[in-house]
N, C-alpha and C positions, 0 to 999 in steps of 0.2 A: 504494500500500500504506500503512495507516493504521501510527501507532506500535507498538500491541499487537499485528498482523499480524509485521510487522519481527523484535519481539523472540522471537517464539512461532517464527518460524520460524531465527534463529539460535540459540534453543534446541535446536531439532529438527536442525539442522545441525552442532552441538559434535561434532567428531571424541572429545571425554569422555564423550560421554553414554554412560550407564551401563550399557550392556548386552551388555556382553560380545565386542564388535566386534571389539576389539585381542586376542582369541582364535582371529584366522582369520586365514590365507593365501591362501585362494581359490587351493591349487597353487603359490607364489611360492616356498614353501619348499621345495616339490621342487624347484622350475627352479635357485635357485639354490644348494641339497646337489649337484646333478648340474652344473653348471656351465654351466648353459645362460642363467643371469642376470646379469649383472654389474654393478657400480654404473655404468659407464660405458654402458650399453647401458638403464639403466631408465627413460629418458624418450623414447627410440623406443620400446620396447615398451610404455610406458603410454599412448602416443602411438597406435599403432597397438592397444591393448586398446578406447582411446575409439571408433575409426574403426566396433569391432564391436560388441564388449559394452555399450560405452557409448551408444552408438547405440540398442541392444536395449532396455536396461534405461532410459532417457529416454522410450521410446517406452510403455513398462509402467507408469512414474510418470503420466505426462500421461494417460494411458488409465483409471489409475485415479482421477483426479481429477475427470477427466468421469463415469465408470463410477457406476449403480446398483445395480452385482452385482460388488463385487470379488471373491468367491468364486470366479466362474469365472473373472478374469483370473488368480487363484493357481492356480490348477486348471492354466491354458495354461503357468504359467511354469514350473511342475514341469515340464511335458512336453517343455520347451526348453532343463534343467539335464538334460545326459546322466550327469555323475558325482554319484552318490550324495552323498558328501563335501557338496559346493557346493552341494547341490539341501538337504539336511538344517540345512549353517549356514543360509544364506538363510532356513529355517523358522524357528530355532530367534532368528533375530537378527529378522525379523517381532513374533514373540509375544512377545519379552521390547520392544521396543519397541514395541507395541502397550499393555502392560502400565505403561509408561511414560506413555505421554499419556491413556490412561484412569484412572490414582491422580492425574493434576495435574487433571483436568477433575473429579473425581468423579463419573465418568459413563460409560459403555460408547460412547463417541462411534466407536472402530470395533473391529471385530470383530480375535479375538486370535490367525487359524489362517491367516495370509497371509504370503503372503513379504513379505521388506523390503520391496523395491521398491513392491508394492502399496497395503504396509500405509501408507509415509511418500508415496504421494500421494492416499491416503483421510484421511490424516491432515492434512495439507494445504488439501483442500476444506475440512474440518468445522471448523477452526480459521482459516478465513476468509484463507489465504494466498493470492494469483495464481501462476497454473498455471503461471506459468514460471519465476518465482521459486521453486517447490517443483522442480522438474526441474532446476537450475542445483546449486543446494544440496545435491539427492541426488549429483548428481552431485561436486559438491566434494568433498563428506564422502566419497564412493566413494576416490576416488584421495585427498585424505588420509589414510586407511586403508593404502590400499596401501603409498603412500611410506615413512608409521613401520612397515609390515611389514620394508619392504627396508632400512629403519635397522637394526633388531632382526637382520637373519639377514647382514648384510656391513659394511665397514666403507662408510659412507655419515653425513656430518654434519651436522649440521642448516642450516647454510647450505649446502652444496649443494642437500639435501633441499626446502629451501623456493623454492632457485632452480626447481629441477624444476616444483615445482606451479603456478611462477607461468609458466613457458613454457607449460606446458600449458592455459592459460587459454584461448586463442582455440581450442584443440581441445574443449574442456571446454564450448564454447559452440556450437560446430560439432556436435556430437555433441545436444547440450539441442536444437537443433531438427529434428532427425529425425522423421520420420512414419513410414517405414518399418519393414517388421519383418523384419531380416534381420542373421543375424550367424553369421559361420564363422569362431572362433576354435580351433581344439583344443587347441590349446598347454597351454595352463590348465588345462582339462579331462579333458586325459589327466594332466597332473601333479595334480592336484587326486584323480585313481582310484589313482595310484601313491602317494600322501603315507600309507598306513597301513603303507608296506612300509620306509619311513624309519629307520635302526635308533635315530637317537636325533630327537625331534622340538622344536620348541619351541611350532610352533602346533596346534591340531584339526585344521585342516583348510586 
């Protein structure tokens, strides 16, 4: 990977960038209002999110990097988001990130109506990143994400926090080479359909 490669895609990998990401729970916030998360239990469960989700959504990044048609792999991933909630952010964090790499390139370099996942490893080819370098990074930034979620809704510290993401490393790598496409989490999912019934919330979704 050449220098401007490297920094393009630690750009694209800033758990800061700017678009609205640190406005989702993907369900977290339900699990843990219902006490079914605990800070002592979030690195098995991110552990075991990677084994699925993470797997899933690796497999949608590297797909879309090869991919001539990422419309249709957005097409597929809808059809694989059961709850509304997480099928909607996932949209809605695509296009404001898609909107992001195309104001820096001045250029419609990819299209603005894909999910994340598709959209950052269309964005990845066109910015001249290696396909596994862009899967590793989605993947970072995923469960970085996550982590300052579960900072935000219990008490969890940021050195704990950071211990977490660094055990999860060799999961976070296990997960980046998957080719399969197979992932049965409900967990998430049905808390992610229950988060609008929340009587006080702090994330969308």
């Amino acid at each position: 990977m050449n220098d401007a490669a490297l920094l393009r895609l630690l750009q694209l990998a800033d758990s800061a960038l700017p678009m609205g990401a640190a406005a989702h729970s993907f369900g977290l916030e339900t699990l843990a209002s219902e006490g079914a998360l605990q800070p002592e239990g979030i690195e098995e469960f991110l552990r075991d999110y990677l084994e699925e989700a993470g797997a899933l959504n690796s497999v949608f990044v590297r797909r879309a990097w090869r991919s001539e048609n990422p419309s249709a792999l957005s097409e597929e991933w809808s059809a694989r988001k059961p709850a509304r909630e997480s099928r909607e952010a996932s949209l809605k964090l695509g296009r404001r990130f898609a909107a992001l790499v195309n104001r820096w390139s001045d250029a419609p370099l990819i299209e603005d109506h894909l999910h994340y996942c598709v959209a950052f490893g269309a964005a990845g080819v066109v910015l001249g990143v290696p396909e596994n370098a862009v899967v590793l990074a989605y993947l970072q930034q995923s469960m970085t994400g996550l982590v300052s979620a579960c900072q935000r809704l219990m008490p969890l510290g940021q050195a704990a926090a950071s211990k977490i993401l660094w055990n999860l490393n060799p999961a976070i790598a296990r997960a980046a080479r998957s080719e399969e496409i197979r992932c049965f989490l409900p967990l998430p999912e049905l808390a992610s359909m229950r988060h609008r019934s929340l009587e006080t919330r702090l994330f969308i979704s």
